[in-house]
MDTraj code that builds the backbone (N, CA, C; nanometers):
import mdtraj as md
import numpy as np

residues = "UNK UNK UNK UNK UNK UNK UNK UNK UNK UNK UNK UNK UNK UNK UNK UNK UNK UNK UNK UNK UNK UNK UNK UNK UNK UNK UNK UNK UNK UNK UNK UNK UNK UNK UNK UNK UNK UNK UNK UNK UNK UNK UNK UNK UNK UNK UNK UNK UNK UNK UNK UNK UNK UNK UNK UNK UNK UNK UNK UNK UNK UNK UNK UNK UNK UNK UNK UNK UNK UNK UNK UNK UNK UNK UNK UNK UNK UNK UNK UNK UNK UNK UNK UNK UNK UNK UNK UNK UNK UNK UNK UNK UNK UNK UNK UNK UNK UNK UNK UNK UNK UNK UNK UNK".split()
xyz = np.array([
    [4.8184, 1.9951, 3.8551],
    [4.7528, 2.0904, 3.7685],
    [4.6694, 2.0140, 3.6666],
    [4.5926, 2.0773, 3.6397],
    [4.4742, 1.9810, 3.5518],
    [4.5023, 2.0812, 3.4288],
    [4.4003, 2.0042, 3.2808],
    [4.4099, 2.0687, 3.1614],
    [4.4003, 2.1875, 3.2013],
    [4.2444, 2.2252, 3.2214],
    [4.1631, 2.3439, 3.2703],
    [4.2628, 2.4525, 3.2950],
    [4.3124, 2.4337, 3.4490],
    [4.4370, 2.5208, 3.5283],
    [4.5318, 2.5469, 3.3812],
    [4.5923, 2.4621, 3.3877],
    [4.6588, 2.4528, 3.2742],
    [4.6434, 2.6137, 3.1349],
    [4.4913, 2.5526, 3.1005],
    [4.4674, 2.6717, 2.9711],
    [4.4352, 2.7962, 3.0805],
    [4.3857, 2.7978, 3.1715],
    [4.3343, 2.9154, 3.2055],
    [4.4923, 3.0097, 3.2446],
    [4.5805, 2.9142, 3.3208],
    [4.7588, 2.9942, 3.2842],
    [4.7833, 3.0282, 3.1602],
    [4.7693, 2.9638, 3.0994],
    [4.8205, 3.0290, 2.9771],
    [4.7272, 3.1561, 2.9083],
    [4.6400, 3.1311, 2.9305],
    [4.4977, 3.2051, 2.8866],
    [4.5237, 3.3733, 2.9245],
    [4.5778, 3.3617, 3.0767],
    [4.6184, 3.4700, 3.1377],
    [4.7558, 3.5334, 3.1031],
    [4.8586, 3.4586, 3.0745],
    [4.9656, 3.4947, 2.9981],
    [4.9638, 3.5252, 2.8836],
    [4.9009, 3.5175, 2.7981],
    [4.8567, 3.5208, 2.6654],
    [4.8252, 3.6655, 2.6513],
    [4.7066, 3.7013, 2.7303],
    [4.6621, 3.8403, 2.7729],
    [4.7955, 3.9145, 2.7904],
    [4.9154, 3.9019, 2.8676],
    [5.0210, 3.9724, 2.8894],
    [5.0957, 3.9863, 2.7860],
    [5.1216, 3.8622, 2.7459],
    [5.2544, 3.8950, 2.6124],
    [5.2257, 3.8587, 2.5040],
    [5.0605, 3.8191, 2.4593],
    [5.0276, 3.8049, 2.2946],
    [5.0191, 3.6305, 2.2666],
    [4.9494, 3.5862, 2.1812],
    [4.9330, 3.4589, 2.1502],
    [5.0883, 3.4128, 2.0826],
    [5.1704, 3.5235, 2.0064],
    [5.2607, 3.4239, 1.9329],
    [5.3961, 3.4032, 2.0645],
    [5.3365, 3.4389, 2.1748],
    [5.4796, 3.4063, 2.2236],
    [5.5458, 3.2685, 2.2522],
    [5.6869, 3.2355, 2.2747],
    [5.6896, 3.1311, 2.2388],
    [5.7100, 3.0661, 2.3808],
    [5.6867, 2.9131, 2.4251],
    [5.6456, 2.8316, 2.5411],
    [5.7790, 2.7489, 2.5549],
    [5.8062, 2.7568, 2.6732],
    [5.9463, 2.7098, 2.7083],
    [5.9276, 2.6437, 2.8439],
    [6.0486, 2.5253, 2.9096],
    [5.9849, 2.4861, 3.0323],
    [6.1448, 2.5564, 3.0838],
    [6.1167, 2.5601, 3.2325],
    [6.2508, 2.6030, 3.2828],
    [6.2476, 2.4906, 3.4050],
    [6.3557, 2.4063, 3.4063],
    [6.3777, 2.3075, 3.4939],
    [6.4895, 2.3473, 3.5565],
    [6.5105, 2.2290, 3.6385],
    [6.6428, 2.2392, 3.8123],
    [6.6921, 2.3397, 3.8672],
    [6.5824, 2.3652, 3.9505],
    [6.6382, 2.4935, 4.0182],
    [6.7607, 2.5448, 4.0881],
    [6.8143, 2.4033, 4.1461],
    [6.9717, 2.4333, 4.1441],
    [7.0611, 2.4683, 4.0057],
    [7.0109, 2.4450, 3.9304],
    [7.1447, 2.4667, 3.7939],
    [7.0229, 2.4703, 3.7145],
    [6.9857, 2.5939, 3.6870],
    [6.8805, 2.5958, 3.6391],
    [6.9038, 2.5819, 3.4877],
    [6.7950, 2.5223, 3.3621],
    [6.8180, 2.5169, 3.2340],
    [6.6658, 2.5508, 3.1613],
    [6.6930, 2.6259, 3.0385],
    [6.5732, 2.6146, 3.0007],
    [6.5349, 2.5334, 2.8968],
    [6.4110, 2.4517, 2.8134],
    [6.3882, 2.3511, 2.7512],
    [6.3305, 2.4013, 2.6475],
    [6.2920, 2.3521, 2.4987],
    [6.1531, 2.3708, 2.4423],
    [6.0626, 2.2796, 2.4666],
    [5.9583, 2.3016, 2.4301],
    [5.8714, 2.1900, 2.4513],
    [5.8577, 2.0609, 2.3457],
    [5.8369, 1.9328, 2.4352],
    [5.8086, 1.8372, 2.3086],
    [5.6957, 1.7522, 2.2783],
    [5.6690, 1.6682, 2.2399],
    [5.5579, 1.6103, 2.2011],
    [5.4330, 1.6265, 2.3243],
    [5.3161, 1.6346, 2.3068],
    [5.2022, 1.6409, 2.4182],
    [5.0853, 1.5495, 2.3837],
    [5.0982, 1.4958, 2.4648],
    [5.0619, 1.2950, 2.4742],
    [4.9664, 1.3111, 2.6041],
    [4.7788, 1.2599, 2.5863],
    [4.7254, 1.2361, 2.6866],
    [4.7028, 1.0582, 2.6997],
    [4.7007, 1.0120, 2.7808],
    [4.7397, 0.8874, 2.8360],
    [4.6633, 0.8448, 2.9509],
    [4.7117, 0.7065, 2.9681],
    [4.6242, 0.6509, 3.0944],
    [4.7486, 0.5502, 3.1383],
    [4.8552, 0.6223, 3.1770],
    [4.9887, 0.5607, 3.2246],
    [4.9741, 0.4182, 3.3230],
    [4.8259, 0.4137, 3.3641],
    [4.8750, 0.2992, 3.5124],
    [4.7616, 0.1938, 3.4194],
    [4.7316, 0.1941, 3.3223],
    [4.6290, 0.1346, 3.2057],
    [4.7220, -0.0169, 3.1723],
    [4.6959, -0.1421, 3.1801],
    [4.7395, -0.2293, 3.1285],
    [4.7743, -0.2604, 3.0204],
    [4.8605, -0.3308, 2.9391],
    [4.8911, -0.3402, 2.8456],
    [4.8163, -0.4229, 2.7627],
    [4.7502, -0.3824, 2.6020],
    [4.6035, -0.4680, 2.5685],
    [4.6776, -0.6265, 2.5423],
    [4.7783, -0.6397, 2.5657],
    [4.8127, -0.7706, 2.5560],
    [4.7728, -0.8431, 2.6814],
    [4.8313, -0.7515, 2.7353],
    [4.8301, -0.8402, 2.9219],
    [4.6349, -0.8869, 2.9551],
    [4.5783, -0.7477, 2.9116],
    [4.4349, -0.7740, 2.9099],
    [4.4073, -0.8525, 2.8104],
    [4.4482, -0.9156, 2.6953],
    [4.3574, -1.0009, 2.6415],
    [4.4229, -1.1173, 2.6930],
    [4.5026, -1.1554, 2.7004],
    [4.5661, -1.2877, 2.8095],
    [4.5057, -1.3267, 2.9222],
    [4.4750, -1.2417, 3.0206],
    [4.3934, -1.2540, 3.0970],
    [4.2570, -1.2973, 3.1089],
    [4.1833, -1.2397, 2.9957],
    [4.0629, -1.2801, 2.9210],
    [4.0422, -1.3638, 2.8816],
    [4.1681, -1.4627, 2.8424],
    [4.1805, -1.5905, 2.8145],
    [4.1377, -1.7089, 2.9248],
    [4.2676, -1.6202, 3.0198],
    [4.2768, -1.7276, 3.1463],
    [4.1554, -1.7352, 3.2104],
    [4.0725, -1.6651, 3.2175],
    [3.9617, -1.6147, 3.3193],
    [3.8336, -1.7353, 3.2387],
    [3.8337, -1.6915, 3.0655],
    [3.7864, -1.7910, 2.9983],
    [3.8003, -1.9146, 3.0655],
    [3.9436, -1.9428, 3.1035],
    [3.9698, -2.1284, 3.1293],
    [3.9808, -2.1084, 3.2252],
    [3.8832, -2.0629, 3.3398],
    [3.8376, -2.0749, 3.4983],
    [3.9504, -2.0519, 3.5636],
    [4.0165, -1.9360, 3.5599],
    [4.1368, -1.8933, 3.5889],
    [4.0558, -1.8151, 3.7102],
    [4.0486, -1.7910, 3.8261],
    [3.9986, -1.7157, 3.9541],
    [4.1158, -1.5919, 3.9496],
    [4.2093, -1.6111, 3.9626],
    [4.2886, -1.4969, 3.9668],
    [4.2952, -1.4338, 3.8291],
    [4.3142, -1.4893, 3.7232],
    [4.2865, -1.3453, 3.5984],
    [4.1461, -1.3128, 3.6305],
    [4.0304, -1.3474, 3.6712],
    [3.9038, -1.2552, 3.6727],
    [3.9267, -1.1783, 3.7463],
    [3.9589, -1.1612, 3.8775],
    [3.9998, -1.1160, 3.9693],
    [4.1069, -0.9978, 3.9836],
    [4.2089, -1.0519, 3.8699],
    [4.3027, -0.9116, 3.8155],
    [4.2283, -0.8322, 3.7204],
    [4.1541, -0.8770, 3.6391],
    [4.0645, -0.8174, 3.5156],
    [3.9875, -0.6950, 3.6311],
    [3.9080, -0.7637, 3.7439],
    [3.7939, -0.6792, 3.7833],
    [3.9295, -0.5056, 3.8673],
    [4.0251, -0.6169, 3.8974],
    [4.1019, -0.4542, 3.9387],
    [4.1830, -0.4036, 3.8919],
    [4.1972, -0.4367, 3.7391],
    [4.2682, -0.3501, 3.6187],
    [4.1709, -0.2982, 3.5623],
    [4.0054, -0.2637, 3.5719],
    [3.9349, -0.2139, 3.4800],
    [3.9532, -0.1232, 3.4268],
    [3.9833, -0.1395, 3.2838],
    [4.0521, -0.0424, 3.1956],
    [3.9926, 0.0694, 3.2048],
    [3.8502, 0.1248, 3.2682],
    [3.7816, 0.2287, 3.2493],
    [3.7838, 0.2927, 3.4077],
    [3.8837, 0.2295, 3.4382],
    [3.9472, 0.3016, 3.5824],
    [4.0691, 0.3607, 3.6035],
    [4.1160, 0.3953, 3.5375],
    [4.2527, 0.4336, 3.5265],
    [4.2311, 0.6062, 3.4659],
    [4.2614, 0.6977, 3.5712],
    [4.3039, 0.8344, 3.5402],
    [4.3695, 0.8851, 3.3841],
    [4.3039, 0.9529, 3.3097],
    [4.4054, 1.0253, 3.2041],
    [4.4841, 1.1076, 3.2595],
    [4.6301, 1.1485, 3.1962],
    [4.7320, 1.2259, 3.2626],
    [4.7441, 1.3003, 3.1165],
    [4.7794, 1.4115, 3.1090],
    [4.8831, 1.4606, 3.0057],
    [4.9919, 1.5203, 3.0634],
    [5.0777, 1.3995, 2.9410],
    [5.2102, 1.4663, 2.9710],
    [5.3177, 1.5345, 2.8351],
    [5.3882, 1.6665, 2.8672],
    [5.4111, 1.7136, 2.8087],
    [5.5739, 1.6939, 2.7985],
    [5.6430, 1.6616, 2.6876],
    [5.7530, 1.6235, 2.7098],
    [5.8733, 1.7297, 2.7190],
    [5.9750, 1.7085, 2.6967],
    [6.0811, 1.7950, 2.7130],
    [6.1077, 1.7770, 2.5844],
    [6.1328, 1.9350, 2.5531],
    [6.2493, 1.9227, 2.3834],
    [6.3642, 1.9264, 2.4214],
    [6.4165, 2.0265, 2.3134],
    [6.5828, 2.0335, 2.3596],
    [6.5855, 2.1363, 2.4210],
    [6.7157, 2.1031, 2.5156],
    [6.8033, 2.2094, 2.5684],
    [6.8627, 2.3442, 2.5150],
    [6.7822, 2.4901, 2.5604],
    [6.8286, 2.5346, 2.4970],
    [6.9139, 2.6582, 2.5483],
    [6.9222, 2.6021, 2.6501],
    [7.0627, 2.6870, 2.7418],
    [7.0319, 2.7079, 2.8981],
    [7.1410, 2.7830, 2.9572],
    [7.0815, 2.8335, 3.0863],
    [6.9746, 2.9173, 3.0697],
    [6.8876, 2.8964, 3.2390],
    [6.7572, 2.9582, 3.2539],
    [6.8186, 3.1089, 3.2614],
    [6.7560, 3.2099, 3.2168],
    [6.8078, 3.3463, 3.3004],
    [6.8123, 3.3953, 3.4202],
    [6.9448, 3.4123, 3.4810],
    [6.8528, 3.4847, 3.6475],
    [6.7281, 3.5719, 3.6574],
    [6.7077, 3.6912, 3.6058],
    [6.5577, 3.6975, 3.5916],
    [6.4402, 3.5849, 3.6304],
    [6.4617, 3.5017, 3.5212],
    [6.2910, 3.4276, 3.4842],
    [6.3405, 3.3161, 3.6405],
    [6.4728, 3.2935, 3.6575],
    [6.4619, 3.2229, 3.7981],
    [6.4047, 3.2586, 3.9341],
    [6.4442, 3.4475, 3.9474],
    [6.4061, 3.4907, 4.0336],
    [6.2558, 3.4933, 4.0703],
    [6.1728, 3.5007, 3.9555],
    [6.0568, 3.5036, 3.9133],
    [5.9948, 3.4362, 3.9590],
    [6.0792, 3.2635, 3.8907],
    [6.0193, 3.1496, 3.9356],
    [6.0271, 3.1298, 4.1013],
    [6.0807, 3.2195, 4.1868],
    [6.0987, 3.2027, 4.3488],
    [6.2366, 3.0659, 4.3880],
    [6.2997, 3.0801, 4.2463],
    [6.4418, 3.0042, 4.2413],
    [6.5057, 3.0835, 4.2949],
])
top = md.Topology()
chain = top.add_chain()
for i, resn in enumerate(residues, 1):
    res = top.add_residue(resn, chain, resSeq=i)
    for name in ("N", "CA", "C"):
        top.add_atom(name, md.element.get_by_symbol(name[0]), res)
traj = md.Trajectory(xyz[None], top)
């Protein structure tokens, strides 16, 4: 699911039950639980670490063939953004309802 998908679900739910409603995740469909939501962090998870890249930058400096070579296929401006949305707390079982719903 992308941002987009993303707002346009909610966009459409919103329409149903009002902007203040409140956003919950419902996880394991065997034993199902429901969550709040927690921090929402966009990222570039498979992105090197700026240490590892300036080290490299070094080596490549001192005719290092393999750090240029890792540099050209870590290019930092190649790596996918993800957002990820975390889990809050637990805040009990899912309801049978919202499971059935979910096609749990």
């Amino acid at each position: 699911m992308t941002i987009d998908q993303l707002i346009a679900a909610l966009e459409d739910q919103k329409e149903v039950s009002g902007g203040e409603t409140e956003v919950r995740i419902a996880h394991q469909p065997s034993w199902p639980f429901e969550y709040s939501l927690g921090d929402i962090v966009a990222t570039q998870p498979c992105k090197p670490d700026p240490e590892e890249i300036e080290a490299a930058k070094e080596a490549a400096e001192d005719g290092d063939d393999g750090a240029e070579q890792w540099l050209i296929t870590n290019d930092v401006d190649d790596h996918p953004w993800v957002l990820f949305i975390g889990e809050g707390s637990q805040l009990g079982y899912l309801p049978g309802g919202v499971a059935g719903a979910l096609g749990w």
